[in-house]
Structures are given as structure tokens and as C-alpha cells.
LUMGU-759211 format. One record per residue: x, y, z of N, C-alpha, C in turn; residue in three letters. Coordinates in steps of 0.1 Angstrom, whole numbers, padded with zeros to 4 digits, always signed. Example, Ala and Ser with C-alpha at 12.3 -4.5 7.8 and 13.67 -1.06 7.14 Angstrom:
BEGIN
+0132-0057+0078+0123-0045+0078+0132-0033+0078ala
+0128-0022+0071+0137-0011+0071+0129+0000+0079ser
//
This chain:
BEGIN
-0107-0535-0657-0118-0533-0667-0131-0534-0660unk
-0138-0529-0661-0151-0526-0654-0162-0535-0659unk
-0170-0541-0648-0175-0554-0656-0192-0548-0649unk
-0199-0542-0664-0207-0534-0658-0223-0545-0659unk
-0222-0557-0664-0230-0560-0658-0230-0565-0646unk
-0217-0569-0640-0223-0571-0625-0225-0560-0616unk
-0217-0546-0620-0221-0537-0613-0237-0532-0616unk
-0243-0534-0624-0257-0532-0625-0267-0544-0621unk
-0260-0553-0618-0267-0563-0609-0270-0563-0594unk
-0256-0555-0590-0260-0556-0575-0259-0541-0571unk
-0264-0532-0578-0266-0520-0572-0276-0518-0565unk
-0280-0510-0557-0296-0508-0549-0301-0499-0556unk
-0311-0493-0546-0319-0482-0553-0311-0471-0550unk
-0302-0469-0537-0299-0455-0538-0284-0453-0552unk
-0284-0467-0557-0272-0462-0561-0274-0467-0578unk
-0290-0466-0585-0290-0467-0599-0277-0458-0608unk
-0279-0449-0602-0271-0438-0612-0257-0443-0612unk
-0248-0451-0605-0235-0459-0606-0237-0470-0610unk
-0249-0475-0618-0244-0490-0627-0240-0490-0640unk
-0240-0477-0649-0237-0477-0657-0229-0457-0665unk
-0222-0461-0668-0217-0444-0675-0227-0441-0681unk
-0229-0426-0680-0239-0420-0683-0252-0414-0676unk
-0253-0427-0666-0265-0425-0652-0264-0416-0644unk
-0251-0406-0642-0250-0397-0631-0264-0390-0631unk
-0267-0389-0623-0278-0380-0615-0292-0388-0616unk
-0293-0402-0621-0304-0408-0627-0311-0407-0617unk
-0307-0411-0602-0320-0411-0596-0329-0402-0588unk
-0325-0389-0597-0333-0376-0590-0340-0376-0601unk
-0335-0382-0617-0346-0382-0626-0356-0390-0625unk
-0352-0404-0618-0360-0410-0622-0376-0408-0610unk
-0374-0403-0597-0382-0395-0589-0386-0389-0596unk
-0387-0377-0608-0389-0363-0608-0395-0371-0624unk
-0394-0376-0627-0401-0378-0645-0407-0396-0643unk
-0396-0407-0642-0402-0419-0648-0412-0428-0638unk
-0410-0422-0625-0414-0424-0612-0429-0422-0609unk
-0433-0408-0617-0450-0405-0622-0455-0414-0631unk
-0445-0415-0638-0452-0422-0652-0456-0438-0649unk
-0446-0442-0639-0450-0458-0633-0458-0460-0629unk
-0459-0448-0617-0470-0446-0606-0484-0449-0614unk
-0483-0442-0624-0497-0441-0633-0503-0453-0639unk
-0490-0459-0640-0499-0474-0648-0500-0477-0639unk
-0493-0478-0625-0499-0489-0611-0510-0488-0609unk
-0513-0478-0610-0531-0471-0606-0541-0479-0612unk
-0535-0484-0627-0545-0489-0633-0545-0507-0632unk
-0530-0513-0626-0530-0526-0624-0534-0534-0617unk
-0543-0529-0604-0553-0536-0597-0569-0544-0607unk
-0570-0530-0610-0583-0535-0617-0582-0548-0629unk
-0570-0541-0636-0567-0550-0649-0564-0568-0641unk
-0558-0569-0632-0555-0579-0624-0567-0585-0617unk
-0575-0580-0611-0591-0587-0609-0596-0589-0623unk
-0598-0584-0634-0604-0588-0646-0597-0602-0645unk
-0584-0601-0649-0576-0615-0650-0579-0622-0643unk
-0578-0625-0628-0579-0634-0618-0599-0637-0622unk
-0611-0630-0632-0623-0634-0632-0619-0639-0642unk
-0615-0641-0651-0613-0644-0663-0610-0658-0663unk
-0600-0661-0653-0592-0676-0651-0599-0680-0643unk
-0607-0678-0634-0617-0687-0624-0628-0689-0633unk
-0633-0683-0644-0644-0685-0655-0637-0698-0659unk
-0622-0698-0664-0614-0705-0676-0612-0719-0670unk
-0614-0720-0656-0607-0732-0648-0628-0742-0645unk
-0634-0729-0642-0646-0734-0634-0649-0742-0655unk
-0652-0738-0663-0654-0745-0678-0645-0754-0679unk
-0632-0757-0677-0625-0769-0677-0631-0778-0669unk
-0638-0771-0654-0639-0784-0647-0653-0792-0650unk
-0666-0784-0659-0673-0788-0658-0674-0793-0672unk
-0665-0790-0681-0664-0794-0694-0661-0813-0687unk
-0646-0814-0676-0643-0824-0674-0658-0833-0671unk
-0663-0827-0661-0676-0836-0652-0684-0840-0664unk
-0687-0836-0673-0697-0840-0681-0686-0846-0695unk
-0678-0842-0698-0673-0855-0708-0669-0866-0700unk
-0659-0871-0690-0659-0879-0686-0664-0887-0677unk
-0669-0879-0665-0680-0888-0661-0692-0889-0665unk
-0701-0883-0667-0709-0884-0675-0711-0890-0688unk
-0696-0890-0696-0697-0893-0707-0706-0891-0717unk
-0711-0875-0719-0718-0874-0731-0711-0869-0735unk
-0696-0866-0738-0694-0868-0750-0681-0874-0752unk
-0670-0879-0766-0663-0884-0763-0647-0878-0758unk
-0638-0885-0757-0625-0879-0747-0619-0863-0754unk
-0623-0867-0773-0615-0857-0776-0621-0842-0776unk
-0628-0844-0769-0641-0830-0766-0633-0824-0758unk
-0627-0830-0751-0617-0825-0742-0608-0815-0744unk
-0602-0817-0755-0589-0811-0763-0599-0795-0764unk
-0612-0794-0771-0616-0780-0773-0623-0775-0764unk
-0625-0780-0751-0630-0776-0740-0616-0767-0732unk
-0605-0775-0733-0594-0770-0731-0586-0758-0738unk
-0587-0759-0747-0584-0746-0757-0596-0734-0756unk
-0609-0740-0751-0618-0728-0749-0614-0722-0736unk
-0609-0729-0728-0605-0725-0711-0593-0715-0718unk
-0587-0717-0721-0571-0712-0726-0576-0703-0735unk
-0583-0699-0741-0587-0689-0747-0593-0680-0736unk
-0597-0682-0732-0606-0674-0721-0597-0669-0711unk
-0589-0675-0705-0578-0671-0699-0568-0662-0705unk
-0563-0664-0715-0555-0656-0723-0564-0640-0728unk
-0577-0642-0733-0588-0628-0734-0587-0619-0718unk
-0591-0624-0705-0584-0619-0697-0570-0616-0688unk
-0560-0621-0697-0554-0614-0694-0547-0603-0704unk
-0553-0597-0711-0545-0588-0727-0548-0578-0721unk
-0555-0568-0713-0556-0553-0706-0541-0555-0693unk
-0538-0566-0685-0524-0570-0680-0512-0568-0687unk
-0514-0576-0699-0503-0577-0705-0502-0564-0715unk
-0505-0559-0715-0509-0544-0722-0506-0531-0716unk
-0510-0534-0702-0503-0527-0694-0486-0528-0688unk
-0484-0541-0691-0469-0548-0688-0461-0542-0695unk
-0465-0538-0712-0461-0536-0724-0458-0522-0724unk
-0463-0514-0716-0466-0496-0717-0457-0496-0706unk
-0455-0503-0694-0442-0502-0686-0429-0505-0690unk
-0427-0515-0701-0415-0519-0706-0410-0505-0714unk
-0421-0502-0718-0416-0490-0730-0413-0479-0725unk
-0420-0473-0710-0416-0461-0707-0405-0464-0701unk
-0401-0474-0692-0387-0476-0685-0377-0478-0698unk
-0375-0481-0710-0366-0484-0716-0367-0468-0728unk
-0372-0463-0731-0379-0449-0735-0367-0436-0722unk
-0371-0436-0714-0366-0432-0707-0349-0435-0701unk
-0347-0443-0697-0335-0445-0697-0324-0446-0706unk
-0329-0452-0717-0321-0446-0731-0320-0436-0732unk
-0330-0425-0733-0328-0414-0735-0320-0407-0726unk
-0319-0409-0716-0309-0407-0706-0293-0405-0709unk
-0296-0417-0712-0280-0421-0715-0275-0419-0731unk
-0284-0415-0741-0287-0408-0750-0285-0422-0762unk
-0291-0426-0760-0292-0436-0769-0305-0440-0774unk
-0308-0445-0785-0325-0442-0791-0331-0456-0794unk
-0340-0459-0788-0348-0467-0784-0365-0472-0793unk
-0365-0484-0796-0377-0482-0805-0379-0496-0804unk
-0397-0498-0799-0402-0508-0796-0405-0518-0810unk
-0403-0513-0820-0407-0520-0831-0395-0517-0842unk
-0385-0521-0845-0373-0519-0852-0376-0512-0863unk
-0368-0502-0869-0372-0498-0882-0356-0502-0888unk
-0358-0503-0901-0349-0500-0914-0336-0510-0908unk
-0341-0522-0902-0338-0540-0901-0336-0548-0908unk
-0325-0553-0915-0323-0562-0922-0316-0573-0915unk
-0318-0587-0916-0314-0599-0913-0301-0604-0920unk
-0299-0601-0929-0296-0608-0946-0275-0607-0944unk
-0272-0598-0931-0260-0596-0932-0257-0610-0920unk
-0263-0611-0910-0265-0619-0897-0263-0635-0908unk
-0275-0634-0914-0277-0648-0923-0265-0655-0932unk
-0261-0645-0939-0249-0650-0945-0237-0653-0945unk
-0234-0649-0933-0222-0648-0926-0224-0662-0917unk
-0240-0670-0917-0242-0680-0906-0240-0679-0891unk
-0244-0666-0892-0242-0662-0871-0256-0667-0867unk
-0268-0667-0882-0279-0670-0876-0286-0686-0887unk
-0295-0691-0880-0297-0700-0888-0305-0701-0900unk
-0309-0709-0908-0318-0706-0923-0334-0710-0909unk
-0344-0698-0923-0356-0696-0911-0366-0690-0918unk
-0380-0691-0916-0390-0685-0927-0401-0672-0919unk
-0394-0672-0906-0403-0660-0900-0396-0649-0892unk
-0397-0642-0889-0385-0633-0878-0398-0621-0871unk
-0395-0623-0861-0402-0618-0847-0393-0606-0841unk
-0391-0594-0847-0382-0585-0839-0385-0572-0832unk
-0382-0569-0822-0384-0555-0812-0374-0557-0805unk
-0375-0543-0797-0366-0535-0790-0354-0535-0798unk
-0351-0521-0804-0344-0520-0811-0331-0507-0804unk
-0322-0511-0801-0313-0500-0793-0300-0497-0807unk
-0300-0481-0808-0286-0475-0809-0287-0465-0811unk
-0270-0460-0811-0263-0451-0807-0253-0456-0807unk
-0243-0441-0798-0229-0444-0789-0226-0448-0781unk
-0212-0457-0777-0211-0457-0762-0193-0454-0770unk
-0194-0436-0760-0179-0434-0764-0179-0429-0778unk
-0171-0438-0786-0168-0437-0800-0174-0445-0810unk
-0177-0455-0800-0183-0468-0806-0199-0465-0811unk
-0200-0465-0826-0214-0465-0832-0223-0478-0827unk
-0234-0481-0829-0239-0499-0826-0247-0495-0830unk
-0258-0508-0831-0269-0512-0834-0273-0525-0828unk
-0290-0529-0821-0287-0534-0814-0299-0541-0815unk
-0308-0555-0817-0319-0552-0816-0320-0572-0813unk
-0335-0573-0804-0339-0585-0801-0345-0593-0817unk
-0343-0608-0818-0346-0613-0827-0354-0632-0824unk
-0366-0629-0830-0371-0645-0829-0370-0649-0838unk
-0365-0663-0846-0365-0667-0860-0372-0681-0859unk
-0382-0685-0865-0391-0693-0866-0384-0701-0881unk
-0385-0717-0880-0386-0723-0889-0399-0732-0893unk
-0411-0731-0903-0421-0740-0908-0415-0750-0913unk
-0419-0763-0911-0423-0772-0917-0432-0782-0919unk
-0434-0794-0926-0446-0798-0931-0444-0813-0927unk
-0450-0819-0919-0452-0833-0922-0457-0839-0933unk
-0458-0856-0935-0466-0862-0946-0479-0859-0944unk
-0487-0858-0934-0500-0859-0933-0500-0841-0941unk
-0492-0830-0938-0496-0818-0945-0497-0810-0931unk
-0496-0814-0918-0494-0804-0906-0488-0799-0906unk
-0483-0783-0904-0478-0774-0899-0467-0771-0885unk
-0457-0772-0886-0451-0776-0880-0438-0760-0873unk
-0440-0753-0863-0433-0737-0862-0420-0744-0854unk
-0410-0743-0855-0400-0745-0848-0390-0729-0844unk
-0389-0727-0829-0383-0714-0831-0367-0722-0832unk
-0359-0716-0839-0341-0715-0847-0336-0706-0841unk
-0340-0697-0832-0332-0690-0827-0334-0678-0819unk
-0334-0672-0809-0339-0662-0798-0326-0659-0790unk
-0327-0644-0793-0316-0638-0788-0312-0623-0794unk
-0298-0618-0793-0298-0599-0799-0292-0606-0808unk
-0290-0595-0816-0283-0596-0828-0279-0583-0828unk
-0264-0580-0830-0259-0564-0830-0251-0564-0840unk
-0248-0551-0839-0235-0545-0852-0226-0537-0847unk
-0214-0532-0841-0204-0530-0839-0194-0520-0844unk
-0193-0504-0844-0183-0502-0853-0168-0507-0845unk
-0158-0515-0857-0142-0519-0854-0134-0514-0868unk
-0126-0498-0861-0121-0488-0869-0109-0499-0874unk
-0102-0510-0870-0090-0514-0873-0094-0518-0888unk
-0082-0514-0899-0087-0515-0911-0083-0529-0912unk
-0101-0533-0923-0094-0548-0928-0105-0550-0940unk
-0100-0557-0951-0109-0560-0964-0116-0574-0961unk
-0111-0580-0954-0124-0598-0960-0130-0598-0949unk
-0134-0613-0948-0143-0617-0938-0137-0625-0927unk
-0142-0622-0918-0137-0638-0906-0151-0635-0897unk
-0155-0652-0897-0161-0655-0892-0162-0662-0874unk
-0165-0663-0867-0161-0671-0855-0175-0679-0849unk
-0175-0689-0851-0187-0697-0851-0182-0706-0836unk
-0194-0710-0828-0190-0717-0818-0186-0732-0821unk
-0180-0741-0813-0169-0752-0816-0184-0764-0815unk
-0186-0769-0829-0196-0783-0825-0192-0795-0827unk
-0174-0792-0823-0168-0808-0821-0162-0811-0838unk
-0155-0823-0842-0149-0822-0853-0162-0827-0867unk
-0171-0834-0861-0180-0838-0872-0190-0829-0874unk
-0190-0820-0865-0199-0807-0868-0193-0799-0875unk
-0183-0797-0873-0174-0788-0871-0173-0784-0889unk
-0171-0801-0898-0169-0803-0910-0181-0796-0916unk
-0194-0802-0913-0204-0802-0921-0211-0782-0916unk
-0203-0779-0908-0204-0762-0902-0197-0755-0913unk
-0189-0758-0916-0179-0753-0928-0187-0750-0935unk
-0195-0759-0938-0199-0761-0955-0201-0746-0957unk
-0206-0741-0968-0211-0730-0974-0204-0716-0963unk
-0199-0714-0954-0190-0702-0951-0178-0697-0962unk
-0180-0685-0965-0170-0679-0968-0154-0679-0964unk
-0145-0683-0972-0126-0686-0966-0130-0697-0963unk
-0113-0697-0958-0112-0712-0954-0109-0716-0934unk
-0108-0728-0930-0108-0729-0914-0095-0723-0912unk
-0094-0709-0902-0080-0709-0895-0078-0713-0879unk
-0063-0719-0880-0063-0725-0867-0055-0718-0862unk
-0055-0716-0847-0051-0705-0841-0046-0714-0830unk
-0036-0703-0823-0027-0713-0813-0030-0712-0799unk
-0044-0703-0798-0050-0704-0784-0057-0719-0776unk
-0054-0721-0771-0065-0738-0764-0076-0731-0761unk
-0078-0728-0751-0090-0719-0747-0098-0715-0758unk
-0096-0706-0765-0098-0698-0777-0104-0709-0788unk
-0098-0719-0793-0098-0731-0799-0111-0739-0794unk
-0111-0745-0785-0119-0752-0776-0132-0748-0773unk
-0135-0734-0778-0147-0726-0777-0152-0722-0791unk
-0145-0721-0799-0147-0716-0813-0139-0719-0828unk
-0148-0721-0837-0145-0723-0849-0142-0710-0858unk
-0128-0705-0864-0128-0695-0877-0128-0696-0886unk
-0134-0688-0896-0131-0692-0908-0129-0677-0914unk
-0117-0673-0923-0116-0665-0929-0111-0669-0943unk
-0114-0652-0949-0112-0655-0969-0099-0643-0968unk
-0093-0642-0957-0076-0639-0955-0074-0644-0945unk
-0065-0657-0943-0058-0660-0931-0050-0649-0924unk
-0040-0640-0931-0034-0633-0926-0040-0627-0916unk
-0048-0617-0924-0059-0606-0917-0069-0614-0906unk
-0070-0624-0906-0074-0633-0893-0072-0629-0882unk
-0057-0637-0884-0043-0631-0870-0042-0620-0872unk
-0042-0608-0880-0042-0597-0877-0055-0592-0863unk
-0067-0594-0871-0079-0591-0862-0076-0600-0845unk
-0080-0613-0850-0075-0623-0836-0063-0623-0831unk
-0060-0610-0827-0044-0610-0814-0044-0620-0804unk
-0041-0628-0796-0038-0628-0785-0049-0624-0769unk
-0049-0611-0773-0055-0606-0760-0071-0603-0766unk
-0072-0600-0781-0083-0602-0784-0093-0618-0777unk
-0085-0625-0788-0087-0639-0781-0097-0642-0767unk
-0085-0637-0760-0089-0640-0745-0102-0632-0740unk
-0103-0621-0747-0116-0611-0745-0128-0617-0750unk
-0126-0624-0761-0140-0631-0766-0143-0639-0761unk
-0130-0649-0752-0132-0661-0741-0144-0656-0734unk
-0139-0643-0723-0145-0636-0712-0159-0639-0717unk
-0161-0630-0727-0173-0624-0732-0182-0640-0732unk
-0182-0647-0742-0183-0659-0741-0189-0668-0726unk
-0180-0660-0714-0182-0669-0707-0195-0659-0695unk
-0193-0648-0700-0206-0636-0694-0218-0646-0700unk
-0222-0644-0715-0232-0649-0722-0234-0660-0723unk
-0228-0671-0716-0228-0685-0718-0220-0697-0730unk
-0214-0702-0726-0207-0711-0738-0217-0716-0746unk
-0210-0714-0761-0219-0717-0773-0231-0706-0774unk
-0228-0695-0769-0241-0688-0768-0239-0676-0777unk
-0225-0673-0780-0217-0662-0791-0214-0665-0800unk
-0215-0656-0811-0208-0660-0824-0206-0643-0829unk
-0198-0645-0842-0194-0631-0840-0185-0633-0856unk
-0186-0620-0863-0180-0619-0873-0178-0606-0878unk
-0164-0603-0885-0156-0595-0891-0160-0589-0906unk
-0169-0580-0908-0173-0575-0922-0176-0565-0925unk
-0171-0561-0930-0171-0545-0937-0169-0535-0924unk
-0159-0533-0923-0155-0525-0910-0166-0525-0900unk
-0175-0536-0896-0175-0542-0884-0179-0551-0876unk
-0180-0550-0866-0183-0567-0857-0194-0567-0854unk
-0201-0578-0861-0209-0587-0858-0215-0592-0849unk
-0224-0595-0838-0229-0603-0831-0239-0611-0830unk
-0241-0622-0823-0255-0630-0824-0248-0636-0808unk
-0260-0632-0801-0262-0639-0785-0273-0648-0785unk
-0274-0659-0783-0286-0667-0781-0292-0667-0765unk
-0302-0664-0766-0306-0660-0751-0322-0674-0749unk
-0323-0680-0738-0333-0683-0736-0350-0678-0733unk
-0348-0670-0734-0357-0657-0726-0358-0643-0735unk
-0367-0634-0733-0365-0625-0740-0360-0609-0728unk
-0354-0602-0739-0349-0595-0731-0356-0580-0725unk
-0349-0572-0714-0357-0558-0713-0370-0557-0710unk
-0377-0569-0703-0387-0570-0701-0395-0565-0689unk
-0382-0563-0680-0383-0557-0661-0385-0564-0658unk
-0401-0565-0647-0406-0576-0639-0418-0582-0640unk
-0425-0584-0637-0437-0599-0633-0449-0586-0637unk
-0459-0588-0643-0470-0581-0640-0478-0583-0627unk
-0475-0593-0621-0480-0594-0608-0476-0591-0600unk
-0463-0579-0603-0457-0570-0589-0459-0558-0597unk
-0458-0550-0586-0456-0533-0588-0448-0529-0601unk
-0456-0522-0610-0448-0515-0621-0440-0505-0617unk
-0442-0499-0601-0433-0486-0600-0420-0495-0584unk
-0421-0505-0586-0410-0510-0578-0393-0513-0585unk
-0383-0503-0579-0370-0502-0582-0364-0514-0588unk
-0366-0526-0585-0360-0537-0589-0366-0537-0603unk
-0374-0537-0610-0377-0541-0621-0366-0528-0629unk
-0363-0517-0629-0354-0505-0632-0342-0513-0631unk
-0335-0521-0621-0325-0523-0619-0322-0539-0625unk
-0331-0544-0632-0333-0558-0642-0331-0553-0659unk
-0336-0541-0654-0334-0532-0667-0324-0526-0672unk
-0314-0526-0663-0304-0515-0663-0293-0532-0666unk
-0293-0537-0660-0289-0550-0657-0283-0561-0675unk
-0292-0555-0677-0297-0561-0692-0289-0550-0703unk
-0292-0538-0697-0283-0532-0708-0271-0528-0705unk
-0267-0527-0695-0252-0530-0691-0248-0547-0704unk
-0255-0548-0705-0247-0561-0716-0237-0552-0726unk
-0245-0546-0731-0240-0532-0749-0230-0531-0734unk
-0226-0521-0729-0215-0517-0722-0205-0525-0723unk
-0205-0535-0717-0200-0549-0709-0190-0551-0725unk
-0196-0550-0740-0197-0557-0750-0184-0548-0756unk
-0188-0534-0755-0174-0525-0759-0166-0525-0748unk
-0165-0527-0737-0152-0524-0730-0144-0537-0729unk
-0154-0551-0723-0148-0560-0728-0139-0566-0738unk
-0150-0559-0751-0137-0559-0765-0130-0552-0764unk
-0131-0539-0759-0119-0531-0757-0125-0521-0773unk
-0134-0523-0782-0140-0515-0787-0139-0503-0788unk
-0135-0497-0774-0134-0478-0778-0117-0477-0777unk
-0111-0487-0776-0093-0483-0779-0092-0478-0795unk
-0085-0472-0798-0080-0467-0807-0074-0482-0814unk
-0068-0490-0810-0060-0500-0815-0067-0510-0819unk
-0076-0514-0809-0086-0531-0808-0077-0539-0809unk
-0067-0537-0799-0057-0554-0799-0058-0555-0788unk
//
């Protein structure tokens, strides 16, 4: 089975077009179309990069003399400090938004571009996005804000998807009445077509030990099924509203594939559920994804293409691994 994120990890430049199905001939395209288009923002990344680098010697030289005169001087007192610092940090962050603007216009044409390549459709700002199937099923946590872009789908094969990055923010309030943002959760969230017929639900939640495990239950749909995998067990919690149809879905070799997958994306980092003809995902990622590289390197340097490619070799990785385009899904 073809494990295409590592093959899009260690490919070179002469050999983009073999990290992923679909890429044949990519890199006479990407010379001949996305290769101008990079070129063009590079043109403009010098200048935007001296504004920044004036911007932050402004932002550091006011910190330092904010320090010299509140503290040694002491005219005024320590907590002057706090908005001398936030004024540095504001000033620094004002120059750098033409950088990061331009970082923004590279992410979009390389991911714009290669999608369409591979013919899959791409959209910086998700449209016609709902949370509410992710939520209920508890793949994702309770949350009062959601931060979402890059939105990928299409086919791979036969396999319909949907694919999109997700930040979920929870507020709360102390006694005093402060405001309090906690992010709940960063990572993709996808959808899956799985043709094998089935009517309920099963859920597969990762394993948080037996006292978690209880109070994890709570409010899921069905009841816990235990299954005779160790591995499989020792990584994950089920819960279905048909046991049968459980073990139907969860074969054996299924099992073992969600291990894999699991162990690509990090332990505890998957979860995954069975509804309405199809599969579910939630990845927790520490980082955000599809991003390329550093604004402080070249926008038209191959490595950043090949971090890109890298990343979406995941969707591949996600149907072959499951095995997704079999006819069977056992």
C-alpha cells in the first residue's frame, strides 16, 4: 500500500510530479504557470521585509527607552511597562501585515494551483460549512467560536470528501468578569464517502483510560462496544446504537488500518465516526496546516511546494490507508 505521505516527504524537486497520483507532468507545469506567479510575489518580498525589519527596530528601540525612563528613571510606575510593551508589539505586528499578506497570496496560489491540478477545488475561506455533524457525534469539543479556512474537496478515485482546517475557541469568564479565550481544538475535520451499507451510528473516540473513559460516554449516542483487538482497544473507545453493525463496519483489518492511520497522525490525535453513509474525521494538529514555508525564505523556493504537497498527501494517505476506494471497505 503506498504510503504517500512519506513519498511526498522525501521527494526532490526533480521528482514533484511522483509524490502524489495525479501530479504526472507537474513539474513542467509548475515552471510554465505557478513558477511566474511565485517569482512575482518574490519581487515584492524584499521591500515588504525591510518595512518589517524598520518596523521592529522602531518596536524594540520604544521598548528600550520606554524601559530607561520607567525604570531607571522612574517617572513612571512598573505597570507603564505592560503598555509600553503592547505599544512595541503593536508596532511590530503593523509592520509586519504587507509580509504576512504577501505570505497569504503565496499560500493561496500554491494550493489554488495544485488542486486544480489534481482536480480537486480549493477555497481559502470555506463556504456552505457546518460544524453541527462533527459536534454531535463528540469528534469535536463544546466551543463558542470557530476559525475556519482552507477548505479542500473533491475525488480521490471514487472517493467523494470534504475537507477543511478548523480552530474552535472556548470563552469564559472569571469572578472578577475577565474574559478568558481558550483554544478546544486545532486541526482538519473531514467527511468521507463509505459506500458499505449501514443505518446507525458508531463512533470511535480516542481511549482516556477507564475514568475518562466513563464520564466520555456520557451523552454519546449507543452503547460501549468491546472489541477483541488489544491494539485497537488500547487506542480507542466505541460506541455504537447497533452493536452488530459495529463489527460489521470494524473488521479485523479495518481495525488495524485505523491503528496505522492513528499512528501517521499521532496517538490520541484521531477520532472518527460512522453516519449516514459516511466517515467522519477529526485530526488534532498542533500547528496549522498548508502553510509552505517561512516568509523569511524565498516564496518561489521548491521546498515550500514540496511541504505543500507533503500535507496533502495526508487526504491520499487517508483513502488508501482505509482502503476507502475498495469496493468492500473490509
Amino acid at each position: 500500500m503506498p504510503d504517500y505521505v512519506r513519498m511526498a516527504e522525501e521527494t526532490g524537486q526533480a521528482g514533484l510530479e511522483g509524490a502524489l497520483p495525479g501530479l504526472a507532468g507537474f513539474d513542467r507545469y509548475f515552471t510554465a504557470e505557478l513558477k511566474p506567479v511565485l517569482d512575482a510575489l518574490e519581487a515584492e518580498r524584499p521591500r515588504a521585509l525591510r518595512n518589517f525589519y524598520m518596523f521592529a527596530a522602531g518596536a524594540a528601540l520604544l521598548c528600550a527607552v520606554g524601559a530607561y525612563f520607567i525604570l531607571l528613571r522612574r517617572l513612571a510606575g512598573p505597570e507603564s511597562m505592560i503598555l509600553v510593551g503592547m505599544a512595541g508589539l503593536g508596532l511590530g505586528y503593523w509592520g509586519y501585515r504587507p509580509l504576512a499578506a504577501l505570505r497569504q497570496k503565496t499560500k493561496v496560489a500554491v494550493m489554488h494551483h495544485l488542486c486544480e491540478y489534481l482536480g480537486l477545488v480549493y477555497r481559502p475561506r470555506p463556504a456552505n460549512i457546518s460544524l453541527r455533524r462533527h459536534r454531535d457525534l463528540s469528534l469535536i469539543p463544546s466551543y463558542d467560536e470557530s476559525r475556519l479556512e482552507d477548505q479542500i474537496d473533491g475525488k480521490i478515485g471514487a472517493v467523494d470528501f470534504n475537507l477543511f482546517e478548523a480552530k474552535l475557541i472556548a470563552i469564559s469568564r472569571d469572578s472578577k468578569g475577565r474574559t478568558r479565550r481558550t483554544t478546544v481544538f486545532r486541526g482538519l475535520l473531514a467527511e468521507f464517502d463509505f459506500h458499505k451499507q449501514f443505518t446507525g451510528t458508531t463512533i470511535i473516540t480516542r481511549d482516556y483510560t477507564a475514568f475518562g473513559n466513563f464520564f466520555g460516554g456520557l451523552g454519546k449516542p449507543g452503547e460501549r462496544v468491546r472489541l477483541e483487538d488489544p491494539a485497537f482497544e488500547s487506542l480507542f473507545e466505541v460506541y455504537a446504537t447497533d452493536q452488530v453493525e459495529a463489527r460489521y463496519l470494524l473488521t479485523p483489518g479495518f481495525m488495524e488500518r485505523i491503528c496505522h492511520l492513528s499512528a501517521r497522525v499521532g496517538r490520541g490525535n484521531l477520532q472518527l465516526a460512522f453516519h449516514r453513509g459516511n466517515l467522519l474525521l477529526a485530526i488534532k494538529k498542533n500547528k496549522n496546516s498548508f502553510e509552505g514555508g517561512s516568509a523569511f525564505s524565498s516564496f518561489a523556493d521548491v521546498r515550500h511546494i514540496r511541504h505543500t504537497i507533503a500535507e496533502l498527501a495526508l487526504i491520499y494517505d487517508i483513502v488508501h490507508r482505509l482502503k476507502l476506494d475498495m469496493a468492500t471497505r473490509i
